[in-house]
C-alpha positions as MATLAB code, in Angstrom:
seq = 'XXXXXXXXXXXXXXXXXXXXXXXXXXXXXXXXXXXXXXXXXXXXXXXXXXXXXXXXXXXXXXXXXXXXXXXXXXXXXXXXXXXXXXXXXXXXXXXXXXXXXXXXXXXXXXXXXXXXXXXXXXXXXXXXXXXXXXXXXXXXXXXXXXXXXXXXXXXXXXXXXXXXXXXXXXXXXXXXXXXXXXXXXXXXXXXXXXXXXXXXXXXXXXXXXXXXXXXXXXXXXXXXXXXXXXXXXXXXXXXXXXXXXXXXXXXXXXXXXXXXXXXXXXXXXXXXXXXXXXXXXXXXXXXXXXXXXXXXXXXXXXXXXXXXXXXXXXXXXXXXXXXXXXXXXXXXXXXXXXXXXXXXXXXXXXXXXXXXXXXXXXXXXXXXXXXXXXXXXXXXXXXXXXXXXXXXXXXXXXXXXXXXXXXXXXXXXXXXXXXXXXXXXXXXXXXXXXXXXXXXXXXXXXXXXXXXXXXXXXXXXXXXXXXXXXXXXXXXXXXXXXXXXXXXXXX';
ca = [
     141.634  166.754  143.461;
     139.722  168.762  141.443;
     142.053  168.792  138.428;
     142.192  165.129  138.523;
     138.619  164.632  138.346;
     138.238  166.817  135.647;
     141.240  165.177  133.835;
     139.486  161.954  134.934;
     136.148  163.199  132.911;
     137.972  164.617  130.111;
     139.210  161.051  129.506;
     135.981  159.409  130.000;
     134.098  161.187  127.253;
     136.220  160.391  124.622;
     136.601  156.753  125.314;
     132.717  156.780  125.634;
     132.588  157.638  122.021;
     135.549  155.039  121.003;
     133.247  152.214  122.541;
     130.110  153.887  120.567;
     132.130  154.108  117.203;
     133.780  150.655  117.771;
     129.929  148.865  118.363;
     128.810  150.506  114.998;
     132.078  149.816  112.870;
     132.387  146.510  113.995;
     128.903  144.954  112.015;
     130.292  146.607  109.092;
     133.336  145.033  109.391;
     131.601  141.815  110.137;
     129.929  141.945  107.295;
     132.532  142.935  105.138;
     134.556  139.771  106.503;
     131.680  137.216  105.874;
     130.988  138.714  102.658;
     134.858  138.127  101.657;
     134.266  135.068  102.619;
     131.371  134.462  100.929;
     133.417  135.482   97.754;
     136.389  133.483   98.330;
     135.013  130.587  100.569;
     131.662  130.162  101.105;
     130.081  129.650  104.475;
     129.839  126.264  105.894;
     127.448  123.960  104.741;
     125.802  126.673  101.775;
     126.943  124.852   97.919;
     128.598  127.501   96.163;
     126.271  128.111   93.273;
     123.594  129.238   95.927;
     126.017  131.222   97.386;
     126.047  132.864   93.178;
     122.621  133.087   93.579;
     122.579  135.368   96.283;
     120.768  133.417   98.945;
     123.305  134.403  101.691;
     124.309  137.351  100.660;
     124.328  140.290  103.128;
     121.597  143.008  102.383;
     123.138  146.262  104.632;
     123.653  143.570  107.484;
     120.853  141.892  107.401;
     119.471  138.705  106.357;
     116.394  136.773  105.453;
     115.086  133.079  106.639;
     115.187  131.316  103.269;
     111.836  129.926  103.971;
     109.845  132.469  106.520;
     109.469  136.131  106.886;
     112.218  136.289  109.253;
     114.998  138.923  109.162;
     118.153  138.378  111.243;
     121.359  140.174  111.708;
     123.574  138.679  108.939;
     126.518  138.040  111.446;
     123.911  135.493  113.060;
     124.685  132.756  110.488;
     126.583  129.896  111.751;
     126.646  131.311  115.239;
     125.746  127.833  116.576;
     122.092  129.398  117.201;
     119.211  128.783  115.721;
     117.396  131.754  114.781;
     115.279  130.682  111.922;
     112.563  127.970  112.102;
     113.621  126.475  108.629;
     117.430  126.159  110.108;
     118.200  127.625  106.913;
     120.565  130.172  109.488;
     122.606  127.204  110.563;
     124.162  125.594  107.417;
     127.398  124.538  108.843;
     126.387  123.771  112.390;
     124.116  121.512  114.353;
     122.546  123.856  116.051;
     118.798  123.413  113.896;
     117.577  119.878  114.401;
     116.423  120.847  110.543;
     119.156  122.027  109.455;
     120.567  120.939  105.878;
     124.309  120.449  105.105;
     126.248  120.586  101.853;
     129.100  118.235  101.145;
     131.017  119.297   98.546;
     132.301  116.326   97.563;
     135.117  118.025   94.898;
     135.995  114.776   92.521;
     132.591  113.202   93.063;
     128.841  114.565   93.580;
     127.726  116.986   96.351;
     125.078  115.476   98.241;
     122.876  117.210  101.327;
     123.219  115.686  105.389;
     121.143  116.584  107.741;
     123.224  118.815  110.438;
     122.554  116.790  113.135;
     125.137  114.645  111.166;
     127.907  117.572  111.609;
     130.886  115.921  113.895;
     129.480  113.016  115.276;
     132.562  110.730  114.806;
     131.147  109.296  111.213;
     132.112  110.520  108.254;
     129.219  110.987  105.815;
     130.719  113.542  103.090;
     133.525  111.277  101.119;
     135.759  114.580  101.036;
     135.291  114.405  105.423;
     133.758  118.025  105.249;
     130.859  117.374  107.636;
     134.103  116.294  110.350;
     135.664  119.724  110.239;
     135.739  119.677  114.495;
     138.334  116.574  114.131;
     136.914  114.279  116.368;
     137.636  111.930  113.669;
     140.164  111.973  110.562;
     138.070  111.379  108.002;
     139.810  110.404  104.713;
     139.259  111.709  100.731;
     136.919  108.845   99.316;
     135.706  110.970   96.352;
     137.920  109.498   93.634;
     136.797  106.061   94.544;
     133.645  107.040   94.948;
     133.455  108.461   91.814;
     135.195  105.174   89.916;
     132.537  103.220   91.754;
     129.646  105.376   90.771;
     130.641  105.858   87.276;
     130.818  102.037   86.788;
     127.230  102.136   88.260;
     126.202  104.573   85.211;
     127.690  102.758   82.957;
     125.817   99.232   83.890;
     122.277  101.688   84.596;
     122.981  102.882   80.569;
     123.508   99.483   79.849;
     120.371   98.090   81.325;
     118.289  101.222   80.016;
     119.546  101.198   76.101;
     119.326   97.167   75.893;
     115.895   97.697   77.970;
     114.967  100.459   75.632;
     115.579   98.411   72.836;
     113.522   95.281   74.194;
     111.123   98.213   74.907;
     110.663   99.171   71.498;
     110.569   95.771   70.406;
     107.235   95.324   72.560;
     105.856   98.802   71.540;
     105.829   97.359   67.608;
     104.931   94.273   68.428;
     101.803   95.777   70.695;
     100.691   98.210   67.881;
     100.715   94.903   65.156;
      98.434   93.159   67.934;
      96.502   95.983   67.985;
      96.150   95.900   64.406;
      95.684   92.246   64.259;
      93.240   92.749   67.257;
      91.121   95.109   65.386;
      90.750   92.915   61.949;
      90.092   90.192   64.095;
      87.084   91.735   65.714;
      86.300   92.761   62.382;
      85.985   89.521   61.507;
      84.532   87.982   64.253;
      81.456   90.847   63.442;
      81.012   89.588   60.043;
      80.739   85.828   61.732;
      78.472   86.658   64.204;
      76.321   88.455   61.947;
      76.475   85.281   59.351;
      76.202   83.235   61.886;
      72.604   84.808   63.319;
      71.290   84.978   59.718;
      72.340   81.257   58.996;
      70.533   80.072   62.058;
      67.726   82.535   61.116;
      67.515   80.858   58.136;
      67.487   77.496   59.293;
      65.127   78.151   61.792;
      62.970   79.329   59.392;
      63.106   76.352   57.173;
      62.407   73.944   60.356;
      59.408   76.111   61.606;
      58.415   76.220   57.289;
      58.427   72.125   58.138;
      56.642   71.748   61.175;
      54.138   73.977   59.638;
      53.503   71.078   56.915;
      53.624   68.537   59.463;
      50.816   70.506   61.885;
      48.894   70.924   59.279;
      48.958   67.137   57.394;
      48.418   65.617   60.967;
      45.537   68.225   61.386;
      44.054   67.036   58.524;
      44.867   63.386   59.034;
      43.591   63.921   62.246;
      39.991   65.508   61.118;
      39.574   62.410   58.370;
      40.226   59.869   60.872;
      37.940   61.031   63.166;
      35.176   61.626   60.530;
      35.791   58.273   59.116;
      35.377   56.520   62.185;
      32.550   58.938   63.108;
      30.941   57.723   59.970;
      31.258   53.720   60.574;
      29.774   54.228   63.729;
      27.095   55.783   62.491;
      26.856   53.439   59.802;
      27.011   50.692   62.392;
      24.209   52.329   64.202;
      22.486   52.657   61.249;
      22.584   48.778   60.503;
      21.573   48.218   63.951;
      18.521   50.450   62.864;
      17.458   49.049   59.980;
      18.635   45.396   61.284;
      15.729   46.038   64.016;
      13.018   47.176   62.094;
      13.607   44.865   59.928;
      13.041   42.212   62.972;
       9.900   43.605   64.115;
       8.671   43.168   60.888;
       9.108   39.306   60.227;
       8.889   38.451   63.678;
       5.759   39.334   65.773;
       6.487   40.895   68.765;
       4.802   41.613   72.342;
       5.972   45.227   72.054;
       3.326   47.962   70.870;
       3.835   49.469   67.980;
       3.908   52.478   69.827;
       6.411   51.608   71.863;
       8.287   50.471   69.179;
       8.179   53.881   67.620;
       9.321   55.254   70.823;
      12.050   52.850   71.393;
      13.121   54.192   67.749;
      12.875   57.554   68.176;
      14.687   57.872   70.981;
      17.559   55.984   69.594;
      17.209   58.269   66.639;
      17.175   61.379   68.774;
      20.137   59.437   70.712;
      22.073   59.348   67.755;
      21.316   62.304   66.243;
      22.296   64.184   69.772;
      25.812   62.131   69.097;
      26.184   63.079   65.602;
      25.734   66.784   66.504;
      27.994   66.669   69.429;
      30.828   65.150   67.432;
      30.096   67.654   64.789;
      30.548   70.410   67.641;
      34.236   68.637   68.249;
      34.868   68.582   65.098;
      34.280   72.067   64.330;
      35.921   73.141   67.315;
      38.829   70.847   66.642;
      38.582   72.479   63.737;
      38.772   75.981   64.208;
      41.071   75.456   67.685;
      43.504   74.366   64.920;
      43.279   76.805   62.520;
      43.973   79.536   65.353;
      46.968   77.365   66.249;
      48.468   76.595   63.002;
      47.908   80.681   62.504;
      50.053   81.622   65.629;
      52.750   79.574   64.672;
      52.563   80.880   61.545;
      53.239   84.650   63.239;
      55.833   82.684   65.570;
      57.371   81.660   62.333;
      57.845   85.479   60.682;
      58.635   86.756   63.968;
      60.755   84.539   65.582;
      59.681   85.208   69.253;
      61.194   83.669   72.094;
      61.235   79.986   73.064;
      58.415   80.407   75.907;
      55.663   81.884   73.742;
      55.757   79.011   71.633;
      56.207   76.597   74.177;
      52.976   78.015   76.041;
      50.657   78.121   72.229;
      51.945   74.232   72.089;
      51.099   73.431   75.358;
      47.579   75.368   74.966;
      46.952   72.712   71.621;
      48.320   69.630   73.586;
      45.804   70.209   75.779;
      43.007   70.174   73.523;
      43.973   67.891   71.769;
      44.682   65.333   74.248;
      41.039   66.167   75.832;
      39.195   65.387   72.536;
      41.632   62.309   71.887;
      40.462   61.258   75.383;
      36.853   61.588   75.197;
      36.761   59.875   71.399;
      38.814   57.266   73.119;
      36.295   56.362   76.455;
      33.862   56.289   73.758;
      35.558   53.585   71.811;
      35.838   55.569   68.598;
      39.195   56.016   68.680;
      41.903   53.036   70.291;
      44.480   54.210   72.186;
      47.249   52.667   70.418;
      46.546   53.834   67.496;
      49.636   54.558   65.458;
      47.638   57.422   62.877;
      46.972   58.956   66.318;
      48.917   62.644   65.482;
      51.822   63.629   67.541;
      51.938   66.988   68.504;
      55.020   67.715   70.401;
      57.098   70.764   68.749;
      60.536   71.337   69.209;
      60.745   73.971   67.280;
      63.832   76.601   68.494;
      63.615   80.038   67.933;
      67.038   81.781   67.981;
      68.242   82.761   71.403;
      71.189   82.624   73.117;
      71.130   78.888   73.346;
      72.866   78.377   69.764;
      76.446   77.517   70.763;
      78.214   78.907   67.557;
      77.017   82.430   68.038;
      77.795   81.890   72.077;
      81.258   80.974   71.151;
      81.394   83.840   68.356;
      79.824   85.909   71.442;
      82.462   85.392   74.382;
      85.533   85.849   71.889;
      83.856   89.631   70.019;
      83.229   90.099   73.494;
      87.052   89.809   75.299;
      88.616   91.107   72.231;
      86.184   94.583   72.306;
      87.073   94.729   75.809;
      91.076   94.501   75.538;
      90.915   97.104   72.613;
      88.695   99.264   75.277;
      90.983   99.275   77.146;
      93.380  100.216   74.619;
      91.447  103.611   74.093;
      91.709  104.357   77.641;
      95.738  104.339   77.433;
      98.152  102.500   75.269;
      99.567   99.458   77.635;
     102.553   97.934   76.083;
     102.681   95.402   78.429;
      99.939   93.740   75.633;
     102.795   92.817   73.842;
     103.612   90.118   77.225;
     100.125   89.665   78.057;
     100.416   85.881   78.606;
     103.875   85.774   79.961;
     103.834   84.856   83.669;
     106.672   85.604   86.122;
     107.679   83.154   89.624;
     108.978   84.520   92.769;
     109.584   82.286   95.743;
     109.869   84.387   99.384;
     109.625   82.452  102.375;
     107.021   79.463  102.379;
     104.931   80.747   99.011;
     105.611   81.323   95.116;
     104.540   84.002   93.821;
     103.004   84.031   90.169;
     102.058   87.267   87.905;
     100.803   87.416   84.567;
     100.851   90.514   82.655;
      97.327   91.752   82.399;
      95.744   88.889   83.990;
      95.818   87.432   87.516;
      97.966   87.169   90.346;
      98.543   84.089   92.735;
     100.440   83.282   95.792;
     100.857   79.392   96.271;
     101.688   77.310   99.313;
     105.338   75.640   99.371;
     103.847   73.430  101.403;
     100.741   72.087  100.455;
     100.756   73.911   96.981;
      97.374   75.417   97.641;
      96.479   78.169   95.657;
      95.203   81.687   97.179;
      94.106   84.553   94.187;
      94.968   87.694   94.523;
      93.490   89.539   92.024;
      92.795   89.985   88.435;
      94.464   92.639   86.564;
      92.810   95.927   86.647;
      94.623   98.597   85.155;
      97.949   99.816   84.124;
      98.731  104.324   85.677;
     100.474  104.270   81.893;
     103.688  105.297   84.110;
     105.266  102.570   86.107;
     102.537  100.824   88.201;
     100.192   97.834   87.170;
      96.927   97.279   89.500;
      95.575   93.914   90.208;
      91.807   93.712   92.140;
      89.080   91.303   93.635;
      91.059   89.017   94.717;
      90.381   85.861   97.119;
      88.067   87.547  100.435;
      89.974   87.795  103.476;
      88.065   85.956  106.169;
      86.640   88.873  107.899;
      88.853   91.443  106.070;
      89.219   92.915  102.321;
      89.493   91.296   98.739;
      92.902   90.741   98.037;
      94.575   93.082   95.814;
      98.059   93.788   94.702;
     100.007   96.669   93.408;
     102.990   96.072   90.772;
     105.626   98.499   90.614;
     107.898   98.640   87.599;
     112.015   99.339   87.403;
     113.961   99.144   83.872;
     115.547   96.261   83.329;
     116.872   93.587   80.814;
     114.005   90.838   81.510;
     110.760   90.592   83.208;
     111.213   89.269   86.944;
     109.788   89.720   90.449;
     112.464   91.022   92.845;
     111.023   91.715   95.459;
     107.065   91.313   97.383;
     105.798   91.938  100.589;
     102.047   92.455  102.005;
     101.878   95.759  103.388;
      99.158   95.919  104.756;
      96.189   93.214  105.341;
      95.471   91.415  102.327;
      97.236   94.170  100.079;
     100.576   92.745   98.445;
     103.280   95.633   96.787;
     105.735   93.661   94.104;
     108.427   95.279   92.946;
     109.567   93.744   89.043;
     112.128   94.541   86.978;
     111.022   94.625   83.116;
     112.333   96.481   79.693;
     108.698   98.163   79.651;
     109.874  100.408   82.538;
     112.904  101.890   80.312;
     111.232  105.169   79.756;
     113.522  107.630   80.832;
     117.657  107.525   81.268;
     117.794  106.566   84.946;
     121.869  106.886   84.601;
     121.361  110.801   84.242;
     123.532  112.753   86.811;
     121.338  114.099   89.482;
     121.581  118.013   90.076;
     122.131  119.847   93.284;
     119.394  121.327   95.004;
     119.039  123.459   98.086;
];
């Protein structure tokens, strides 16, 4: 028994250390294997010029998360666990619900699945890689695939270099507006400023006029009044004389010192009259003179319409009160035709000239547009004014290029704005603001996203959210870059 046991134990120990040696080969050998593999074939689901770049390749056994700190035993990979929180561990399996898998695709284009796409009876890779299981026989699509998607490049080059074209077409065409744009504001400057000295000019010349006529009809005015003031005086006068001649060839009951009274208060009477028409007419006078001396600084300094207004008011006034009194006092008649007139309507230059207004508004839009132009070249100047239709559903949909935006009833053809045109990003994307108010929401707006092609047309529109519209339109200004370039694989 006790030989047996020790033969027992003597055959023990060494397969002890068999077992030990065999746990520490057997990584190696592992790693050896999947690094073979890696060389021939790479692992599942990892394209092979990753594979060149040394992202899965073993470092002594071990290796790293592509995207975390991780480290993991490199025999880990494609174990059908997921160890790293990327799933970068997991190319070939669906283990990672993040996983990414590579299609190879030989004859075609490799394209990435997600894992979770790995042998579910549908066959996403057109070479059938991603149904390696065989719960489905998937067949080789890539040729066709490849006819189909070549014939796609080939109509995408044909669309971009006849869009290009068109393109270049616009951007000439947008730089000679620009040119043109520019003289023409040049231009309109030089009118403007003719414009304002013409009606400086001429405003000039009719204030230089009314000055004459202010200043004949104040002096017509004075004469009159001094001629009339002098019949009636003559009148009383006569009536003066006239009465002493009377007491003297007729006798009379009256004392001759109330006689003298009688004419000496009549006297006094008359003399109190004379002086207080004298007072008017020095006042008239002189209330003139200060008028006629205002507009005369209106005149030079062409002040605004109001000032004047309120200095022709202010001798209205006066004049009209003395015209009054001389008039209840039967020295003037009211009809009289020398009366003077004294209504002015005499313009100063202001806003209210409709030449310069028009000359105004245009300067105006065109320094705005070439603003504009400053801020970022827009070639879609060059179709400013051409407006695109696109019926969807019950509405039309109208867009002109750099200026509003409209979406029209079917029905009843009303009319709802949705914005003017704001700006263009100067990529791909036109932006159209204050629109029509939502009741109890937003202004209306609208977003215009640009795609290459041939001719300008809406494809496409859809309100996204509340009172904000998204159009998607096809146009040759879009042709920037070759969108028929072949797209490169990326992990």
């Amino acid at each position: 028994m006790m030989i047996i046991k020790q033969r027992n134990c003597q055959w023990i120990i060494p397969y002890f250390l068999h077992i030990l040696i065999l746990f520490k080969i057997i990584p190696i050998f592992s790693s050896f294997f999947l690094f073979v593999e890696g060389k021939n074939e790479p692992l599942r689901g990892v394209p092979e010029s990753k594979v060149g770049k040394s992202l899965y390749k073993s470092e002594n056994g071990v290796w790293k998360c592509l995207n975390t700190s991780k480290y993991i035993p490199f025999s880990r990979l494609n174990d059908d666990w997921c160890d790293c929180e990327d799933g970068s561990d997991e190319p070939g399996t669906s283990a990672c619900p993040n996983g990414v898998f590579s299609c190879k695709n030989l004859g075609h284009i490799s394209k990435f699945i997600p894992t979770s796409y790995l042998n579910d009876g549908i066959c996403d890779c057109c070479d059938g890689s991603d149904e390696y299981e065989g719960i489905i026989e998937c067949k080789n699509t890539c040729e066709e695939e490849n006819k189909k998607y070549k014939q796609e490049i080939l109509k995408k080059k044909y669309i971009y270099d006849k869009g290009s074209k068109i393109r270049q077409e616009w951007m000439e065409k947008a730089n000679k507006m620009m040119l043109d744009l520019k003289k023409e504001v040049k231009k309109l400057e030089i009118e403007l400023n003719n414009a304002i000295r013409e009606d400086q000019i001429l405003k000039k010349q009719e204030a230089k006029e009314k000055l004459k006529k202010i200043k004949f009809k104040n002096d017509t005015f004075i004469v009159l009044f001094n001629n009339k003031f002098d019949k009636l005086f003559e009148k009383y006068n006569d009536l003066f004389m006239s009465f002493i001649q009377f007491e003297k060839e007729n006798s009379s009951e009256l004392s001759l010192d109330d006689v003298i009274t009688s004419i000496e208060d009549k006297s006094r009477d008359l003399t109190t009259k004379r002086d207080t028409y004298d007072n008017y007419v020095t006042n008239l006078n002189d209330e003139s003179k200060k008028f006629i001396k205002l507009i005369e600084e209106e005149y030079y300094l062409l002040k605004k319409k109001s000032i004047f207004d309120s200095i022709e008011e202010w001798f209205t006034h006066i004049f009209n009160k003395v015209k009054q009194y001389l008039v209840t006092r039967k020295i003037l008649l009211s009809n009289d035709n020398s009366d003077p007139q004294c209504m002015i309507n005499y313009e100063t230059f202001d806003e209210s000239n409709e030449k310069i207004l028009l000359l105004k508004e245009k300067l105006e839009e065109k320094q705005a547009i070439m603003k504009k132009n400053a801020e970022g070249f827009n070639i879609y100047y060059a179709v400013k004014d051409e407006t695109l239709k696109f019926k969807f559903k019950e509405y039309q949909y109208e867009l002109t290029f750099l200026k509003n935006a409209y979406q029209i009833s079917l029905n009843d053809n009303y009319r709802i704005f949705l914005g003017s045109f704001s700006h263009f990003d100067g990529v791909n994307k036109l932006y159209y603001h204050n629109g029509d108010q939502c009741w109890n929401g937003p202004s209306r707006s609208v977003v215009v996203e640009l795609h290459c092609g041939i001719k300008n047309e809406i494809v496409s529109t859809i309100e996204y959210q509340r009172c904000m519209y998204f159009m998607k339109v096809f146009t040759p200004g879009a042709c920037i870059l070759p969108s028929y370039e072949m797209p490169k694989d990326e992990l």
